[in-house]
N, C-alpha and C positions, 0 to 999 in steps of 0.2 A: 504494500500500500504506500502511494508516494504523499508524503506532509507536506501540507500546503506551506511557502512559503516564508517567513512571516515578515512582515512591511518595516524599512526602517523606522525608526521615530524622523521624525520631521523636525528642521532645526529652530521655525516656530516655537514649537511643544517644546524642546527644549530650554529653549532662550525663557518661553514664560514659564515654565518651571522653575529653571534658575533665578529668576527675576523675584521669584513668591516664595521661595525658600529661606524662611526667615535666619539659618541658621550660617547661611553663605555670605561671604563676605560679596560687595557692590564694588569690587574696585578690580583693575586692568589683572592683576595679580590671581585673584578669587575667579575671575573668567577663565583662566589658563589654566587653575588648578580642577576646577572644575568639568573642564571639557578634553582633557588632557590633549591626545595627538591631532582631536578633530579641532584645536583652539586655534589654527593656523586662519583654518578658514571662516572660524565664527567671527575673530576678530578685525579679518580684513570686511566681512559684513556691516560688523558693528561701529567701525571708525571709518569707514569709507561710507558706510549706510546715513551718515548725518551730511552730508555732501549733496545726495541724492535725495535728499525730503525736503520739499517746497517750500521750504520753512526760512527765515532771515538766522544766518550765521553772523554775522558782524567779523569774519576771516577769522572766526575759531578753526573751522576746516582744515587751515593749512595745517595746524598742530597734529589734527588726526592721522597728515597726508603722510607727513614727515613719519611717524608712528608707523605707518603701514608702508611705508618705504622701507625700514628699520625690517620688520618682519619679513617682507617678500627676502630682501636682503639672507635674511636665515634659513629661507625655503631653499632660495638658492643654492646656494653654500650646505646644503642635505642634511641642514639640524633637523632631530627627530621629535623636539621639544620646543617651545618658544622661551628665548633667553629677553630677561628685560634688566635692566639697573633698576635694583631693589628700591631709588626713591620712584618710578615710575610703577613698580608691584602696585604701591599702595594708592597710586591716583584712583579719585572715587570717581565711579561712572555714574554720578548724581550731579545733583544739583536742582535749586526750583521747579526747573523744569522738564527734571529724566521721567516722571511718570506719562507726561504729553508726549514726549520724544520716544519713549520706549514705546510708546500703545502705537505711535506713526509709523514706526520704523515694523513692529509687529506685524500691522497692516498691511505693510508693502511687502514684504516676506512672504505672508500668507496668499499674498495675489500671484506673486509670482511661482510660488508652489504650486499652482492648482494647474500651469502650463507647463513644469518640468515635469520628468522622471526618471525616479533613482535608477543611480548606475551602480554597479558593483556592491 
């Protein structure tokens, strides 16, 4: 008898998981630890995904660019983990306005989930 499948999680589900897990840390550091080898790619979502929301940056963006420059940089180079300078670990991914920005950015993820499908 062959077993059906079963579906990845979706990096949505994920992310608001992460996001409501009151026990996880909200900062650059707490993302890596928590999503371990897949943090590559959650976090060029997550810092290049504020770039892409219709929203006014006042050139915060380029901080993120620079940030995910840094990482691709260690994709490159075949690290199997994301390495940061521990004051960067602790940058919080809040601020007044991370619950608006995280529900926009959720949004956009979720639309564009519903036209991909997983590979591998």
């Amino acid at each position: 008898m062959v077993q059906p499948v079963a579906q990845p999680a979706r990096l949505s589900d994920e992310l608001e998981h992460w996001m409501n897990d009151e026990a996880s840390e909200k900062t650059l550091g707490g993302l890596v630890a928590a999503f371990g080898e897949k943090s590559f790619a959650v976090l060029f979502v997550v810092l290049l995904g504020v770039s892409a929301l219709p929203v006014p940056t006042g050139g915060a963006t380029h901080v993120f660019e620079i940030l995910a420059a840094l990482i691709a940089l260690q994709l490159i180079a075949g690290r199997r983990e994301v390495w940061l300078p521990a004051r960067w670990r602790g940058l919080p991914l809040g601020g007044a306005r991370q619950p608006r920005f995280l529900a926009s950015l959720l949004r956009f993820i979720r639309r564009l989930e519903r036209f991909s499908r997983p590979r591998l």
